[in-house]
N, C-alpha and C positions, 0 to 999 in steps of 0.2 A: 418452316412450312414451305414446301414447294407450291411452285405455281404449274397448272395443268396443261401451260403448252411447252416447257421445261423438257429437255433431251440432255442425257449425257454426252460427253463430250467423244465419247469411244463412239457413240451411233452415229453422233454427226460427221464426224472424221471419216467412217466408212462412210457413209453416205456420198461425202463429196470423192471420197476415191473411185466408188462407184460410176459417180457423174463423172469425171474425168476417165474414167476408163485407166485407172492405172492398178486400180487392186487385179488383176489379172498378170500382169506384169510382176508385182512385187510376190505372188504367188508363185511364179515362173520362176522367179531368182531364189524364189526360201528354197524352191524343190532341189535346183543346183546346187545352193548353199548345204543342202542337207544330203546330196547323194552317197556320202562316206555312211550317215546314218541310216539312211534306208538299205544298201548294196552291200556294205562289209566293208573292211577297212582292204583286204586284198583286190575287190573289185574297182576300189577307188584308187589306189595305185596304178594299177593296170590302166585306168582310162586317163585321155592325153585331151580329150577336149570334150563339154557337156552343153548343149546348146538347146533353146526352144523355141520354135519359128511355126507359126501358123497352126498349134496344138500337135507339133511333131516332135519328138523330141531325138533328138542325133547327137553320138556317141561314139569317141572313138576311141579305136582299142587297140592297146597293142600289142594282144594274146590273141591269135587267131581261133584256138580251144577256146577261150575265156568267150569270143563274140560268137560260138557257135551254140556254146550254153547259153548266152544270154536269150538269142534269139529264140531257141526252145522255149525259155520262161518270160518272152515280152509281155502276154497277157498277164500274167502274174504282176509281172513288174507294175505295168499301167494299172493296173489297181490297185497294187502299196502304193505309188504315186497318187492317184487321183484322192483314195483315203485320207492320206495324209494332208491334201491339202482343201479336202471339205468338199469338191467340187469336182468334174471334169474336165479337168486343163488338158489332161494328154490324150488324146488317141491312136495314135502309132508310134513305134519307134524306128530310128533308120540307125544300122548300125553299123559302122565305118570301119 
């Protein structure tokens, strides 16, 4: 039988990521971690550095086609971003 002031260990863990301020962070790095999977596997070749600083995220390319398409579909993109990671992390992209 549980006792009723009992938390799992998954809430409590967020919780203190929370309070430290680091689940934003570790959200920032899954997005990088995962940009092969959101972008394509050619998109992900093509880019030479993935970085997120201040909910910006900067990108660079080294297809000048490829960063002119991109720029076309940034809003798209910040939204397969921000979906995927439950929240709004990104707001702009800068694209190199």
């Amino acid at each position: 039988m549980r006792k009723s002031n009992t938390q799992k260990l998954g809430e409590i863990i967020g919780e203190y990521l929370k309070q430290m301020m680091i689940d934003r962070k570790l959200k920032e790095y899954s997005i990088i971690r995962s940009w092969e999977e959101l972008m394509g596997r050619l998109v992900a070749e093509r880019t030479s550095n993935i970085y997120v600083k201040n909910k910006v995220l900067f990108i660079e390319l080294k297809s000048s086609v490829l960063r002119n398409e991109l720029m076309m579909m940034r809003h798209a993109i910040i939204d397969k971003i921000n979906e995927k990671a439950g929240e709004k992390i990104i707001e702009k992209i800068v694209v190199k």
